[in-house]
Backbone as XML, in Angstrom:
<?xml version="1.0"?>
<chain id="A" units="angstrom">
  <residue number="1" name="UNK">
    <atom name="N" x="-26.769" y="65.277" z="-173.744"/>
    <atom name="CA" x="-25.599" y="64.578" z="-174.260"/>
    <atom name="C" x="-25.062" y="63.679" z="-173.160"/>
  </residue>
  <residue number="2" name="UNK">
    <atom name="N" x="-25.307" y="62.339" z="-172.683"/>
    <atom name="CA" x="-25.185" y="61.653" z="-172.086"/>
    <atom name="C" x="-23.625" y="60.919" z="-172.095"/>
  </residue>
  <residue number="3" name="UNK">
    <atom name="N" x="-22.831" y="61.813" z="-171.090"/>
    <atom name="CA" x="-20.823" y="61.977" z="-170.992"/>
    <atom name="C" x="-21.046" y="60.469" z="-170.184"/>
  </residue>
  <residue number="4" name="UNK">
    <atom name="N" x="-20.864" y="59.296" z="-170.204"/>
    <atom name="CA" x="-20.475" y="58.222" z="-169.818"/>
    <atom name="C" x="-19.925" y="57.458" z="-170.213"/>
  </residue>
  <residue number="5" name="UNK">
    <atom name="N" x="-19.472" y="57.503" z="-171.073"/>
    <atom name="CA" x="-18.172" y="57.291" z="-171.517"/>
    <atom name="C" x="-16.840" y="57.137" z="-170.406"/>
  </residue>
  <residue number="6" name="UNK">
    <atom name="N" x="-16.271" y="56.075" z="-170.322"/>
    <atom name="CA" x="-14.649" y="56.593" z="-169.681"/>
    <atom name="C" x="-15.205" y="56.771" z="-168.291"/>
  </residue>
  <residue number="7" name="UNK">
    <atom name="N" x="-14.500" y="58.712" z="-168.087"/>
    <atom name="CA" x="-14.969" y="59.388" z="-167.132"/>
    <atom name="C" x="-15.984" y="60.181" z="-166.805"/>
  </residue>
  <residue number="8" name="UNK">
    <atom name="N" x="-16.526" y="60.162" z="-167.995"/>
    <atom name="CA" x="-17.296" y="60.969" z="-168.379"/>
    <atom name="C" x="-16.972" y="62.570" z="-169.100"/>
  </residue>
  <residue number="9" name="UNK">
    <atom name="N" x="-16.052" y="62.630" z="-169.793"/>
    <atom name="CA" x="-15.771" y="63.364" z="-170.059"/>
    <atom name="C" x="-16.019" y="63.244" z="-171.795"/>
  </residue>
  <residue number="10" name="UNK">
    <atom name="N" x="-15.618" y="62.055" z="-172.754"/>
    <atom name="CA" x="-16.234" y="61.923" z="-173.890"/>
    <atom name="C" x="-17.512" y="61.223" z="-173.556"/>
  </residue>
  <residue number="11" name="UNK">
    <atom name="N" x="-18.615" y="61.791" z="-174.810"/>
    <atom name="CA" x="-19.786" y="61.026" z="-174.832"/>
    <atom name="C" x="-19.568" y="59.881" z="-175.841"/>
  </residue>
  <residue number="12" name="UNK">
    <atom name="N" x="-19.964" y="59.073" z="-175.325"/>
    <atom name="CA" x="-20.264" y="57.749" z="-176.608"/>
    <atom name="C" x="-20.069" y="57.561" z="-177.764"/>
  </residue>
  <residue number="13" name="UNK">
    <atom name="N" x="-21.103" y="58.522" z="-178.301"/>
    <atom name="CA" x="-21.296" y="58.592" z="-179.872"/>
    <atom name="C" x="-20.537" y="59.645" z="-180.473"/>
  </residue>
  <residue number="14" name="UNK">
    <atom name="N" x="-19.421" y="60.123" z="-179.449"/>
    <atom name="CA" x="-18.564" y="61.056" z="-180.078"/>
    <atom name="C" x="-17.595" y="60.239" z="-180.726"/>
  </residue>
  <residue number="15" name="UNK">
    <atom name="N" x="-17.677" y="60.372" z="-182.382"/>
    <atom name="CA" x="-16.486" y="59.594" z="-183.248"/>
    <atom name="C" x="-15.912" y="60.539" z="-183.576"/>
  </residue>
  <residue number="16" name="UNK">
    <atom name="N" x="-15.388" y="61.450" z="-183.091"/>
    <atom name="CA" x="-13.888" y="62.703" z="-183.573"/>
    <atom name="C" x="-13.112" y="61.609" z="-183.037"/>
  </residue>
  <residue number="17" name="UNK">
    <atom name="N" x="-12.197" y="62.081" z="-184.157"/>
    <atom name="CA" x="-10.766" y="61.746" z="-183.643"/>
    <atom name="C" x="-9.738" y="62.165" z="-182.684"/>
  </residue>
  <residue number="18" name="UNK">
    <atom name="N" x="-9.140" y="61.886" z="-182.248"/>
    <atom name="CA" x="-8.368" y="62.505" z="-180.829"/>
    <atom name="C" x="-7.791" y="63.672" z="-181.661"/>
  </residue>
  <residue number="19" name="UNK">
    <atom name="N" x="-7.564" y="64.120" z="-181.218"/>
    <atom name="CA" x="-6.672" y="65.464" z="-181.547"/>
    <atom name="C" x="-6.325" y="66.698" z="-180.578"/>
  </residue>
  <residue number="20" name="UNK">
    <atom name="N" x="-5.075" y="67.180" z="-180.782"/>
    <atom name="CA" x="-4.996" y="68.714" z="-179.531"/>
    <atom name="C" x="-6.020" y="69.579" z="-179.242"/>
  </residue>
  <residue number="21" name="UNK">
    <atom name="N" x="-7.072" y="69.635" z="-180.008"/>
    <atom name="CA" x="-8.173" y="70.180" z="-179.931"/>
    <atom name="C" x="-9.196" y="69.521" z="-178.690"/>
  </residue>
  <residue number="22" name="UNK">
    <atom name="N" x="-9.163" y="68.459" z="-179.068"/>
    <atom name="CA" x="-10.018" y="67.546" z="-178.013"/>
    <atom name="C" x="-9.185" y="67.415" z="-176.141"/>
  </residue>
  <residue number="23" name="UNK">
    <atom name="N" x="-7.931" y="67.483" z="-176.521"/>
    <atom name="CA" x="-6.990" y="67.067" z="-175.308"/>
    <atom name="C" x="-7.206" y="67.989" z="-174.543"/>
  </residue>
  <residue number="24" name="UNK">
    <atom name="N" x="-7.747" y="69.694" z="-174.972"/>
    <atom name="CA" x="-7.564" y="70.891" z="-174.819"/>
    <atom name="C" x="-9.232" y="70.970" z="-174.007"/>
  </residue>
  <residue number="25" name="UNK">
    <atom name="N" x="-9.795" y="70.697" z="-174.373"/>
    <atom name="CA" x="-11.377" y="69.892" z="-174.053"/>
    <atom name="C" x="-11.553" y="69.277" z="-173.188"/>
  </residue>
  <residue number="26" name="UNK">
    <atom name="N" x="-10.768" y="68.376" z="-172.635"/>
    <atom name="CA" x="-10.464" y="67.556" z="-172.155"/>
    <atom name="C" x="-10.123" y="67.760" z="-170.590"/>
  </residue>
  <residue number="27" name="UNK">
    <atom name="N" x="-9.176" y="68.727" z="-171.337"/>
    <atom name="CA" x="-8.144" y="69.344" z="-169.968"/>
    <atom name="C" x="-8.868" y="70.538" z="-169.350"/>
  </residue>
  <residue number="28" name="UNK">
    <atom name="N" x="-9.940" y="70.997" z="-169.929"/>
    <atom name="CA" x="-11.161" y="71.981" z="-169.077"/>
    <atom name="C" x="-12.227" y="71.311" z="-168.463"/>
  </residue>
  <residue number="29" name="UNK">
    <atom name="N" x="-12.108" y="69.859" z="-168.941"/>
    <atom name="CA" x="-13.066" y="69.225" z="-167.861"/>
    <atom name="C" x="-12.762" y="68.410" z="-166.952"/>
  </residue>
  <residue number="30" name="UNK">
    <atom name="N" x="-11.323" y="68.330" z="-166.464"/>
    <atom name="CA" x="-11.000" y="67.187" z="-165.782"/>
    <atom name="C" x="-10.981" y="67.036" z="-164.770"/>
  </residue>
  <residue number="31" name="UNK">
    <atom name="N" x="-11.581" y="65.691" z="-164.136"/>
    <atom name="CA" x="-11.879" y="65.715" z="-162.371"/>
    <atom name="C" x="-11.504" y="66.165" z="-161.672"/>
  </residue>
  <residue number="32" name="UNK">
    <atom name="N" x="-10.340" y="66.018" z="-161.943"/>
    <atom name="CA" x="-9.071" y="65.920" z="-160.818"/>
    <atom name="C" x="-7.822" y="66.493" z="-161.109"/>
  </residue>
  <residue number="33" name="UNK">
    <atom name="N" x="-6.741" y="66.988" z="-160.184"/>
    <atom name="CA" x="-5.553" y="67.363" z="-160.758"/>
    <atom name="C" x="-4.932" y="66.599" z="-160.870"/>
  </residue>
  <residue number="34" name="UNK">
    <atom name="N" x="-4.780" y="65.500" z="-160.499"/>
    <atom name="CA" x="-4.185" y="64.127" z="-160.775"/>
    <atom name="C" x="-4.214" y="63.463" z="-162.165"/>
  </residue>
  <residue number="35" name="UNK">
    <atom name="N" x="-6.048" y="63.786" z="-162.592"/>
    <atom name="CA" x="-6.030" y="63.379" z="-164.253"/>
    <atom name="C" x="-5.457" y="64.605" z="-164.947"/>
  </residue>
  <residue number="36" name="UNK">
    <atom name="N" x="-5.907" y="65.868" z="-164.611"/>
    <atom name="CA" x="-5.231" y="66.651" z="-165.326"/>
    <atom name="C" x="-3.723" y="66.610" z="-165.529"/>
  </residue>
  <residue number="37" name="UNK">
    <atom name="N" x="-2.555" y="66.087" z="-164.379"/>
    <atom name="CA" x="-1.318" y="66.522" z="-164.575"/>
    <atom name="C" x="-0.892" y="64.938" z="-165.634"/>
  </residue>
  <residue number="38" name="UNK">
    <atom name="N" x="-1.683" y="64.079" z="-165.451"/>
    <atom name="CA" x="-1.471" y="63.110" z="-166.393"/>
    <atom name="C" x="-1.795" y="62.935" z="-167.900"/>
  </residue>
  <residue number="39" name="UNK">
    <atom name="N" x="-2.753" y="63.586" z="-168.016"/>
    <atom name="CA" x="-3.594" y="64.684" z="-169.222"/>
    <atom name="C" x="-2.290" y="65.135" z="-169.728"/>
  </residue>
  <residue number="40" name="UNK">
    <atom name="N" x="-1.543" y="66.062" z="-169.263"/>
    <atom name="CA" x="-0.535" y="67.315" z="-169.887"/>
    <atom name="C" x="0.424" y="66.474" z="-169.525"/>
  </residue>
  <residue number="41" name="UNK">
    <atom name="N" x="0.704" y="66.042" z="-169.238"/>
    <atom name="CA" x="1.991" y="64.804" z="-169.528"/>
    <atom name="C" x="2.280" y="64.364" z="-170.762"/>
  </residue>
  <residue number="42" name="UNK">
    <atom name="N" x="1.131" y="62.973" z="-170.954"/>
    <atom name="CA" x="0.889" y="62.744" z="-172.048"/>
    <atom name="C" x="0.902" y="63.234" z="-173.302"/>
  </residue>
  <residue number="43" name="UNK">
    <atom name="N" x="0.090" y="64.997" z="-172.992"/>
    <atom name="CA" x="0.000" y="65.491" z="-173.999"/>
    <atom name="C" x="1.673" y="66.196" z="-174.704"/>
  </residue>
  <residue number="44" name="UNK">
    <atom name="N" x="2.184" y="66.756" z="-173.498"/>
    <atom name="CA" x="3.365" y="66.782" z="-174.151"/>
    <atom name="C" x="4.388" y="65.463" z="-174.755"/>
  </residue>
  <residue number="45" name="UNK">
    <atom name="N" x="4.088" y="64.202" z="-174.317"/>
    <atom name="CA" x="4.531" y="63.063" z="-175.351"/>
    <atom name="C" x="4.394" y="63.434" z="-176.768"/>
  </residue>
  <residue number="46" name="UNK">
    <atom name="N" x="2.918" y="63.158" z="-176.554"/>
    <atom name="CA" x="2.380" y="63.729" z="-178.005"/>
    <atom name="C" x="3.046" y="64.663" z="-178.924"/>
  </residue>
  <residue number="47" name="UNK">
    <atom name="N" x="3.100" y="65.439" z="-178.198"/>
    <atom name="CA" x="3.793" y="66.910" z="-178.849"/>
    <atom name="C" x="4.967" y="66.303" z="-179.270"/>
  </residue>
  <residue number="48" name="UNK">
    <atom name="N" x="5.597" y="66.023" z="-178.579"/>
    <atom name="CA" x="7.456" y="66.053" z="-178.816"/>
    <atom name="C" x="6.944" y="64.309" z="-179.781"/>
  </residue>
  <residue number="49" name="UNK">
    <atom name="N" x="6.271" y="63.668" z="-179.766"/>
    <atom name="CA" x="6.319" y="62.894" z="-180.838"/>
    <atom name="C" x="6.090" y="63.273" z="-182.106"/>
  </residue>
  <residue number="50" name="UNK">
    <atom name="N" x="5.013" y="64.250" z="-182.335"/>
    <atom name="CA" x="5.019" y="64.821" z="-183.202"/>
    <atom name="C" x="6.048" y="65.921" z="-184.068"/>
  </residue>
  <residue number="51" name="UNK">
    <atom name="N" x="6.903" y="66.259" z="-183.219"/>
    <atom name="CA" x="7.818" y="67.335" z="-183.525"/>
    <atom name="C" x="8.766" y="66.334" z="-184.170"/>
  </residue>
  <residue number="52" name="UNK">
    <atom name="N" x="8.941" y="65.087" z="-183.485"/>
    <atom name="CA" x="10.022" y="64.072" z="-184.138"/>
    <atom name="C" x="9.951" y="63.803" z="-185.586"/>
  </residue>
  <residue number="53" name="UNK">
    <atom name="N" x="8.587" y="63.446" z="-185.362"/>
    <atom name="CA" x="8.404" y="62.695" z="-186.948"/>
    <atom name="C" x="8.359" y="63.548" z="-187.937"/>
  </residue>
  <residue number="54" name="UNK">
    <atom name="N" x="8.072" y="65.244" z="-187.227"/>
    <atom name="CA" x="8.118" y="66.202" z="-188.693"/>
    <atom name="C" x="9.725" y="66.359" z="-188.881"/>
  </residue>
  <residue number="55" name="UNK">
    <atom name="N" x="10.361" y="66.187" z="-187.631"/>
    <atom name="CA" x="12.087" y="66.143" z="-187.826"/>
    <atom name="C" x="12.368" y="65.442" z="-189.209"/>
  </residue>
  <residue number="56" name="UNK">
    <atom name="N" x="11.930" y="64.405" z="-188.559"/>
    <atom name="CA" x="12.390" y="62.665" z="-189.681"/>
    <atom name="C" x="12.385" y="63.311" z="-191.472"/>
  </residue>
  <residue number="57" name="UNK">
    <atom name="N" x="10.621" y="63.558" z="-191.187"/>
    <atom name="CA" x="10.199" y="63.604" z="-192.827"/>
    <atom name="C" x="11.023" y="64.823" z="-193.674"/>
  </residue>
  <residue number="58" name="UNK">
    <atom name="N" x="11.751" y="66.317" z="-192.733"/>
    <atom name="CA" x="12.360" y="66.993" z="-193.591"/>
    <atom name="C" x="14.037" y="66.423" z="-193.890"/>
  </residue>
  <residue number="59" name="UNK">
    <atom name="N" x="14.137" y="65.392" z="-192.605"/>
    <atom name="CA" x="15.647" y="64.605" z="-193.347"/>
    <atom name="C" x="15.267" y="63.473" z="-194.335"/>
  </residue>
  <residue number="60" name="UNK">
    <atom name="N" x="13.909" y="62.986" z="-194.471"/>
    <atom name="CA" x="13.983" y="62.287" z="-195.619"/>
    <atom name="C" x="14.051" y="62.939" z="-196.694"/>
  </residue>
  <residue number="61" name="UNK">
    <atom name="N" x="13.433" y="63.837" z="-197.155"/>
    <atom name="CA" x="12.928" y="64.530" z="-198.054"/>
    <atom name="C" x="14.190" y="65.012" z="-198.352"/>
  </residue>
  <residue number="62" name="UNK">
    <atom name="N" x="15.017" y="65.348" z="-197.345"/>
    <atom name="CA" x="16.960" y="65.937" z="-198.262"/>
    <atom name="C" x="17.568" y="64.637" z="-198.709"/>
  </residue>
  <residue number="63" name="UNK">
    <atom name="N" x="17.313" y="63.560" z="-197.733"/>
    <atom name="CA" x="17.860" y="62.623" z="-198.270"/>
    <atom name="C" x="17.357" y="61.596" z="-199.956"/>
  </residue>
  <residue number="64" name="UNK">
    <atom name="N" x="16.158" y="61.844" z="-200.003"/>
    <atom name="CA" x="15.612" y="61.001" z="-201.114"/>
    <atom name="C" x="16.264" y="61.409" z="-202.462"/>
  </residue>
  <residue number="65" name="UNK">
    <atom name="N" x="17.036" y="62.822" z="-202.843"/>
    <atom name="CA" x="17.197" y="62.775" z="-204.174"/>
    <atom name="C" x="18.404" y="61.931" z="-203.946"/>
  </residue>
  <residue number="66" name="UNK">
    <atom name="N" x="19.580" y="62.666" z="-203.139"/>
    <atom name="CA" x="21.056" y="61.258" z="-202.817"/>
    <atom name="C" x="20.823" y="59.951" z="-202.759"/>
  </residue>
  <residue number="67" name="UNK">
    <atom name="N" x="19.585" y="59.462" z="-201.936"/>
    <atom name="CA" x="19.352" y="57.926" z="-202.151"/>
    <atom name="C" x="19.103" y="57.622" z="-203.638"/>
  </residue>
  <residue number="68" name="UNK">
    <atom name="N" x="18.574" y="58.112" z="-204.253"/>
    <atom name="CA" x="17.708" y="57.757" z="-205.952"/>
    <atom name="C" x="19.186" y="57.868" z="-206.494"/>
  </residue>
  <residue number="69" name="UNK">
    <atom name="N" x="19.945" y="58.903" z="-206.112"/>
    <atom name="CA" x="21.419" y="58.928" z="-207.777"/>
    <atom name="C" x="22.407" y="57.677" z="-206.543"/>
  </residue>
  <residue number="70" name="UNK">
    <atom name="N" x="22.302" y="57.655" z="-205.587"/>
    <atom name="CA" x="23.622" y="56.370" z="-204.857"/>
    <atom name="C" x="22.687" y="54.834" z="-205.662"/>
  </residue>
  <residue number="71" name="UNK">
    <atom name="N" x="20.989" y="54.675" z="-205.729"/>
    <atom name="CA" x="20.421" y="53.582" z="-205.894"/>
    <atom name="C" x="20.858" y="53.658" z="-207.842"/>
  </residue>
  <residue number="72" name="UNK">
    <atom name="N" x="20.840" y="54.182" z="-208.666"/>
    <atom name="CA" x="20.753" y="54.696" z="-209.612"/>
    <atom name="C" x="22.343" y="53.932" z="-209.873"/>
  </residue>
  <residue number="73" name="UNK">
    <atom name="N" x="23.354" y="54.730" z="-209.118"/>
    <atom name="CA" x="24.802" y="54.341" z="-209.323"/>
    <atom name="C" x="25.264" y="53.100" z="-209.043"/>
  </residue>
  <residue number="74" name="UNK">
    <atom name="N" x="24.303" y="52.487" z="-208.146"/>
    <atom name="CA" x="24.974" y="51.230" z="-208.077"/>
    <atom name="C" x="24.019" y="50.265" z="-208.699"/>
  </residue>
  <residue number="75" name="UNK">
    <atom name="N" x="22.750" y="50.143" z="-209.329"/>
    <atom name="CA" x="22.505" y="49.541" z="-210.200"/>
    <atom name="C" x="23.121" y="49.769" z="-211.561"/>
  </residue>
  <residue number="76" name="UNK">
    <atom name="N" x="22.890" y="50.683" z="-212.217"/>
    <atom name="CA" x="24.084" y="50.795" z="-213.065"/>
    <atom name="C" x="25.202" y="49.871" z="-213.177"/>
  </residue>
  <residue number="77" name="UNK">
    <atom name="N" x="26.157" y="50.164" z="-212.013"/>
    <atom name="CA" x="27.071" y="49.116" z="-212.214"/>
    <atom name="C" x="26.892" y="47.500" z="-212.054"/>
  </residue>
  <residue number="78" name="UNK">
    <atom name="N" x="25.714" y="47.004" z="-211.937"/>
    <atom name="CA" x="25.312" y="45.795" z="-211.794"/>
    <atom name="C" x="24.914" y="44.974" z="-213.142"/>
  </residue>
  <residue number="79" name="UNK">
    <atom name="N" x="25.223" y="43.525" z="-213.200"/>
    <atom name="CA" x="24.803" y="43.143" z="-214.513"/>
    <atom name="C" x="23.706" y="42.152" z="-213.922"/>
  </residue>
  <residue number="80" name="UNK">
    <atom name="N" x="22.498" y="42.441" z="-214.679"/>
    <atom name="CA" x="21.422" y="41.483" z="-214.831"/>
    <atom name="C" x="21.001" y="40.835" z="-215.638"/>
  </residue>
  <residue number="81" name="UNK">
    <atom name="N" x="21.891" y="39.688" z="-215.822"/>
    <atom name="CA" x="21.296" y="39.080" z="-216.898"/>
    <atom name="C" x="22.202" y="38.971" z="-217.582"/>
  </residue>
</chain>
């Protein structure tokens, strides 16, 4: 499996998608502690980005029925036409 890629740490013809799985992979092969502490840096970005956006989607999801009856109420009162 010819790792030349990069650092050698992905091979080429590896088309996975990034994922914590891979970062985790990643972070058992890494040169250096320098890439590694930049490795787990990053990766906690990741993380806490991810934690955000699942934030977001359970305040949309309370918010979408109130948006539909406020969008609902004020078309209603609108004349078209």
């Amino acid at each position: 499996m010819g790792m030349k890629h990069q650092w050698g740490l992905i091979a080429p013809e590896d088309r996975r998608e990034m994922s914590q799985a891979i970062v985790g992979e990643l972070l058992e092969r890494a040169p250096s502690v320098e890439f590694s502490l930049t490795l787990k840096a990053l990766h906690q970005v990741w993380q806490s980005i991810d934690q955000q956006i699942e934030q977001l989607e359970v305040q949309w999801k309370q918010q979408a029925p109130q948006t539909g009856s406020i969008r609902a109420t004020t078309l209603s009162g609108c004349d078209h036409g």
